[in-house]
N, C-alpha and C positions, 0 to 999 in steps of 0.2 A: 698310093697302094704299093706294097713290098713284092719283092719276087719273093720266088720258092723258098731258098734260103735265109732271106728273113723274115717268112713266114716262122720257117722252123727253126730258128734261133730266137725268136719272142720266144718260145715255149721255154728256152732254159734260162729266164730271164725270172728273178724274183725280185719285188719290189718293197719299198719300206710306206705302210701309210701311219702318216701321221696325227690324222684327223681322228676325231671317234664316230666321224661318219663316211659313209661312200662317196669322195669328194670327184669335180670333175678330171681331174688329173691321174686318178689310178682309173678309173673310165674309160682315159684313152689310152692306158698303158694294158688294158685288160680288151679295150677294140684290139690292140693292136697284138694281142696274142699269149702277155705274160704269164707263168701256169703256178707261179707262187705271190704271195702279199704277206708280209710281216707285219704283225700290229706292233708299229716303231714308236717308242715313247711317251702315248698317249696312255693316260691315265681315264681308265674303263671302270667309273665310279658300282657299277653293277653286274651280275651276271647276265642281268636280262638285256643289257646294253650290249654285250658282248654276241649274246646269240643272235641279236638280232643285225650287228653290224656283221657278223659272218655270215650268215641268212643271205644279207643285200650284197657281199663281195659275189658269191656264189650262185644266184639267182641271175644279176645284173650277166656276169660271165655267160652263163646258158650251156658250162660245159666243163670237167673235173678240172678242180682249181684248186692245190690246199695253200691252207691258210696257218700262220706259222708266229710264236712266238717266241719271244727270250723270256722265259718266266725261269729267275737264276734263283728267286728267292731274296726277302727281305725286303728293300726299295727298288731292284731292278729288274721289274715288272712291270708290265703296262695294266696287269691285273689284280686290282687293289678292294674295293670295297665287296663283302659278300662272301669270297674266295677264301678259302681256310690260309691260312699267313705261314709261309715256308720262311726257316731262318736261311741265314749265309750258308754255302754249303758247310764254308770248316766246324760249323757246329754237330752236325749232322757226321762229317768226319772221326770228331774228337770222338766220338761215341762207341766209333769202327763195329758196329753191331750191324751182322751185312743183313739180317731179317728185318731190322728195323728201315734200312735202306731201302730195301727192295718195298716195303710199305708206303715208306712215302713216296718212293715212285709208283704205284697203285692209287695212291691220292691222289697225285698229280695229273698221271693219264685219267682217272676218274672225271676227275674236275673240269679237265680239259677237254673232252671228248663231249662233256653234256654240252659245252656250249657252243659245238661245230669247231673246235681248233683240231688240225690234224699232223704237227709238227711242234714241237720246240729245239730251238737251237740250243742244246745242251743235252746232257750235263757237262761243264766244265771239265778235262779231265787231265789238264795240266798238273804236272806236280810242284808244287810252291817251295823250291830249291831257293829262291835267293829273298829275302826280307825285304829287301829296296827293290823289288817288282812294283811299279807305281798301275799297270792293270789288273791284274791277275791276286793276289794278297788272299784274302777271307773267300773268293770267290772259289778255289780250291778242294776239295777232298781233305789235304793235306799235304807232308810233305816230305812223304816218302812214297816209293811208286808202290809199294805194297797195299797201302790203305788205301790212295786214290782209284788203285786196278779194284779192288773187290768190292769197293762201296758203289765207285761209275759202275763197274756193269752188274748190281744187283739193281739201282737205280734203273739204268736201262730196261732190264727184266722185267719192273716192274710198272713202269710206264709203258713198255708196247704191249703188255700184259692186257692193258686196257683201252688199246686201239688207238695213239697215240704215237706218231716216230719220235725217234730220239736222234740228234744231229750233232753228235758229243765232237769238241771244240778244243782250243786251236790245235789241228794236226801241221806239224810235227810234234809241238810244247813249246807253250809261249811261259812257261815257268819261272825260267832261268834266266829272265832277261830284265834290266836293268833301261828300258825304253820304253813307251806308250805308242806302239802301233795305230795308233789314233791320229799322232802328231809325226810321227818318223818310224824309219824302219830300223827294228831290234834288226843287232847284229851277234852272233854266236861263234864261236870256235870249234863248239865239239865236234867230234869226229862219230862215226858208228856209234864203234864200241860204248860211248857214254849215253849214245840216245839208246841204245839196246836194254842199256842196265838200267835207265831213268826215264828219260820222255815218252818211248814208246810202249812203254809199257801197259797201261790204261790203254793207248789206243787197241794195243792186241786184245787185251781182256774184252773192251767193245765190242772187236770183231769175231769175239768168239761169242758173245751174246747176241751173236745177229742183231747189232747195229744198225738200224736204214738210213743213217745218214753218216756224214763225213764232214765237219765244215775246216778248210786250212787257213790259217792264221798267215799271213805275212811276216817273216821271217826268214833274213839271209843265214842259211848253215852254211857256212864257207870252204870245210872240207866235203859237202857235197854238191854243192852248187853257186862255185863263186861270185857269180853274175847274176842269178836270178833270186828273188824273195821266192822261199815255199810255195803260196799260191801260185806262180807262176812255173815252178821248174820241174820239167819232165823227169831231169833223175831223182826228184822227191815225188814227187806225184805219182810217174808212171813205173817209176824202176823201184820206189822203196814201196810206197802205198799196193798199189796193182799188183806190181811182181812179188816182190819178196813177202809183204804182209798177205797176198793173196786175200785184198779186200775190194768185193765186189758190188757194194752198195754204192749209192748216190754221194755225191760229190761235189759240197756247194764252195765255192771264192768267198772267204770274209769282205765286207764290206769296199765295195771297188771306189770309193771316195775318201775312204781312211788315209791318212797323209802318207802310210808307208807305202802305198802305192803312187795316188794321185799326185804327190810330188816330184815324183822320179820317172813314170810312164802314161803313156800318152793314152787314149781310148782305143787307139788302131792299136797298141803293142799290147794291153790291157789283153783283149779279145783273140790276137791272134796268139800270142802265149797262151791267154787260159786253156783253148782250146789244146793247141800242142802239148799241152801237159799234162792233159788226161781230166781233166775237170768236166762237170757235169752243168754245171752252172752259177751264176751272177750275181752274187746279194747286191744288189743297189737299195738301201735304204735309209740314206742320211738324202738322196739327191735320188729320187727313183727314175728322173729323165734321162741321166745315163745308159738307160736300160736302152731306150732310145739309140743312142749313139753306138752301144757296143754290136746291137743287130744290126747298124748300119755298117761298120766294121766287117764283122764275121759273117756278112750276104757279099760284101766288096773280096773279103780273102777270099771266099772260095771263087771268086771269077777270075784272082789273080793269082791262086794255085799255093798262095799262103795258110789257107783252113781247107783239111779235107773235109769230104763231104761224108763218109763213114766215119769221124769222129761226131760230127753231130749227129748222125744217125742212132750211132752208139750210146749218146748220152740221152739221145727221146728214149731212148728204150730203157733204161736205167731209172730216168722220169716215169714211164707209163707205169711200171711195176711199181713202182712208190705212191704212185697215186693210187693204183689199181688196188693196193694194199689197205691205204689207210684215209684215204680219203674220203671221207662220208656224204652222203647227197645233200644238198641244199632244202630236201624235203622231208628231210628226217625232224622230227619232231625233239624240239632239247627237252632234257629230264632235267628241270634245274634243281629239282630236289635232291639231288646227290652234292651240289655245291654248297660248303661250309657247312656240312654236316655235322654232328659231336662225334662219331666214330672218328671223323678226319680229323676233327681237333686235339681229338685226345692223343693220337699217333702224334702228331706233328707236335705235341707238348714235351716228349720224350727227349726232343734236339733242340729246347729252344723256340720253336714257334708255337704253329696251332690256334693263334690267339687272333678270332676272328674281326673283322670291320663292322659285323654285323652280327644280330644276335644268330648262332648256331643254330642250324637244324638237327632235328632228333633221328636219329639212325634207323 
């Protein structure tokens, strides 16, 4: 049994399930209090698979849980057969047509919303500044901040348009980097002034779309935080994000298993950083038992005067309004006739995709 505080630290704890079923492992991560699950990698041959494994995430819980995916577009989806087929963003990009943007983020939250998902971790809204990016490339907007800003947040627009969050990705800008954050952590030179005119610019445009999510990218800015990777560093977090951007939404840590962290800090430094830095919560989902470890962390810092206790206070309540917003009941009945429709295909033909796994439904 957990004390009080890691009670209330499961809650900012999100986990990655792998399975395309409700397996015993996210069961005790969801006993133990989790309040997000990401469908990580798993290939969801149908939509009626999909609603029914959110159904059993959310049922099995007994209590608001959302449930969150990476649907970038193309192969880097977990949701494949049925679901109207999104190209690479850059295609969608090339087009810079922001009403057609705003559409296919209307198809997307459409889509997504009929099958119980209440999150995606995107749109992407890095700008693809350097060509030998080995993450980020086609995944992109483009690659100037002008087209990336107006296409993410008509995207945006039009995904929560349709009761879906949007969790627009890597904050600062993992664009210009020339590392796989995957494997080691990108390191940067620029200063302000360059993220002002380039990187952050998409994210403002985000948070002037009323954005509900934030997820940060690991990444050393070294004129602003020589020592700590982005996720982790209060004057990127809490002095550029919070302060200056005055942005007040949810606040998720990229992947706390990703080599640019997992190899250089510990699970206790993981936890008592994120916290101090203003973050809201924990993606674990290459390894979702770390979720485990970092509540054991962040229940130990607050006894040890390391994590306050009005910081995690602060981030449930950041949580509660996000779920409070978008999160839809377990007993909500899905419309799967809205998924792979021929109105959505026909949009999504405009940029390159549209082209369904399955025969189209009639509008």
């Amino acid at each position: 049994m957990g004390g009080l505080w890691r009670d209330k630290a499961a809650s900012l704890m999100c986990v990655g399930l792998a399975a395309p079923f409700l397996d015993d492992r996210t069961r005790i991560l969801l006993d133990a209090g989790v309040s997000g699950v990401l469908l990580y990698q798993s290939r969801l041959d149908r939509p009626e698979s999909v609603a029914t494994l959110v159904h059993a995430i959310k049922a099995y819980a007994g209590r608001p849980v959302y449930v969150a995916v990476d649907h970038e577009g193309a192969q880097r989806s977990p949701l494949q057969g049925g679901f109207t087929r999104f190209p690479v963003a850059s295609r969608l990009g090339a087009t810079g047509d922001i009403e057609l943007a705003r559409s296919v983020g209307q198809v997307l939250g459409r889509e997504l919303r009929a099958v119980g998902v209440d999150m995606t971790l995107g749109p992407v809204l890095d700008v693809a500044t350097n060509p030998n990016n080995p993450i980020i490339g086609e995944r992109s907007l483009g690659d100037t901040p002008e087209i990336v800003s107006k296409m993410g947040a008509a995207l945006v627009e039009g995904q929560q348009s349709e009761g879906v969050a949007a969790c627009g990705k890597h904050f600062p800008g993992h664009g210009d980097t020339h590392q796989d954050s995957n494997l080691s952590l990108p390191i940067l030179p620029h200063g302000v002034r360059r993220l002002e005119e380039v990187e952050l610019k998409p994210f403002q445009a985000g948070i002037s779309s009323r954005m509900a999510g934030m997820l940060v990218g690991h990444i050393l800015f070294k004129e602003l935080d020589s020592k700590f990777p982005s996720s982790l560093s209060r004057p990127i977090i809490f002095g550029l994000l919070r302060q200056k951007l005055r942005y007040r939404g949810f606040l998720m840590i990229d992947d706390v298993d990703m080599g640019a962290l997992s190899r250089r800090f510990t699970r206790k430094e993981i936890a008592v950083r994120g916290m101090a830095s203003g973050a809201d919560s924990f993606l674990c989902a290459r390894r979702p038992e770390s979720a485990l470890e970092l509540m054991d962390a962040i229940d130990d810092g607050v006894e040890r005067g390391t994590v306050l206790p009005e910081r995690i206070e602060a981030a449930r309540r950041r949580l509660t309004s996000l779920i409070h917003r978008y999160v839809q009941d377990p007993g909500s009945a899905p419309d799967l006739s809205t998924v792979g429709q021929v109105a959505h295909v026909e949009i999504l033909q405009q940029c390159g995709g549209g082209r369904p796994s399955l025969n189209p439904k009639p509008s």
